[in-house]
Each structure stands twice: as C-alpha cells, then as structure tokens.
C-alpha positions in Angstrom: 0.0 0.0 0.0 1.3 3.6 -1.1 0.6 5.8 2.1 1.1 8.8 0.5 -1.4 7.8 -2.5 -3.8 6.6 0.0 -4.2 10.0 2.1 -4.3 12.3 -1.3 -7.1 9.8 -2.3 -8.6 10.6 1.3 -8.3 14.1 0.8 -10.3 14.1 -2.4 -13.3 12.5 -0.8 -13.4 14.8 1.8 -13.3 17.9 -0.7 -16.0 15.7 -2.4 -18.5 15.4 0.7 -17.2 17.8 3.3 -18.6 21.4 3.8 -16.9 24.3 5.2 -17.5 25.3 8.7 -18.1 29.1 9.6 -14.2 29.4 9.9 -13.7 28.1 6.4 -12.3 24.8 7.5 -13.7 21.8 5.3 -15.2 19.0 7.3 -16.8 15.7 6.9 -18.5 13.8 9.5 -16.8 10.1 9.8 -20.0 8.4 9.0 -20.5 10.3 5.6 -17.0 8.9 4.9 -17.7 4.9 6.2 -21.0 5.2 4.7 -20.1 6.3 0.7 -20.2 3.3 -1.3 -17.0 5.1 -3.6 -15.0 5.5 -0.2 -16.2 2.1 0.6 -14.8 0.6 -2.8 -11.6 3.2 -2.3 -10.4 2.6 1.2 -10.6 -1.3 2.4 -9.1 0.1 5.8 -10.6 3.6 6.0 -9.4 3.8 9.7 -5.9 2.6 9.0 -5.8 5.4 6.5 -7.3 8.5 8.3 -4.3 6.8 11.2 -2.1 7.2 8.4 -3.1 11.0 7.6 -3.3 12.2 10.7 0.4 10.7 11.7 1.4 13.0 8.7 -0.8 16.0 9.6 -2.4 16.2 6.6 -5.9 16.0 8.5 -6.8 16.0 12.4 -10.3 14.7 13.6 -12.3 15.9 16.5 -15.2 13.7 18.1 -16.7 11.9 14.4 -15.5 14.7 12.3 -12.4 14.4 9.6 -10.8 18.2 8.8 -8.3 18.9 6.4 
C-alpha cells in the first residue's frame, strides 16, 4: 500500500463530501465517509488510512468529524 497515495485519495473524498465550517475549515462527518459506497470501494481500511493521515498532519479529527 502507497501511504502517500492513500491519504491524497482521502483528501479528495473529503473535498467531495465535506462542507466548510463558519471558519472556512472543510469538514466531513466520519459516518459520511464509512458510509459512501466510492470511499467504501476506495479505502478497504478507512481507519488505517485516516491513522495514516493524521500521523502526517495532513488531517486531524475531532469527536466523528475528519478536517483537512
């Protein structure tokens, strides 16, 4: 598995169903993510992945939300 190619893969899904909080900052609820049949079909282990982006600070979660 390409880590790198997994989390830029990650990040397009989440400019795909993420919205943009009153700060700006785009968001997606971690159910939106788990429950999309293309993330499904993209990420077999979504959580090893979101792991894998957040140890490279390209996103950081808060209770059931992903930001970028």
């Amino acid at each position: 598995m390409n880590v790198d190619h997994e989390v830029s893969l990650l990040v397009e899904q989440i400019h795909r169903l993420g919205t943009r909080d009153k700060d700006g900052k785009l968001k997606v609820r971690f159910g939106v993510l788990f429950n999309d049949d293309q993330c499904a079909n993209l990420f077999e282990a979504m959580v090893e992945t979101l792991k894998a982006a957040k140890l490279k600070k390209t996103v950081r979660n808060t209770i059931g939300k992903v930001f970028v």
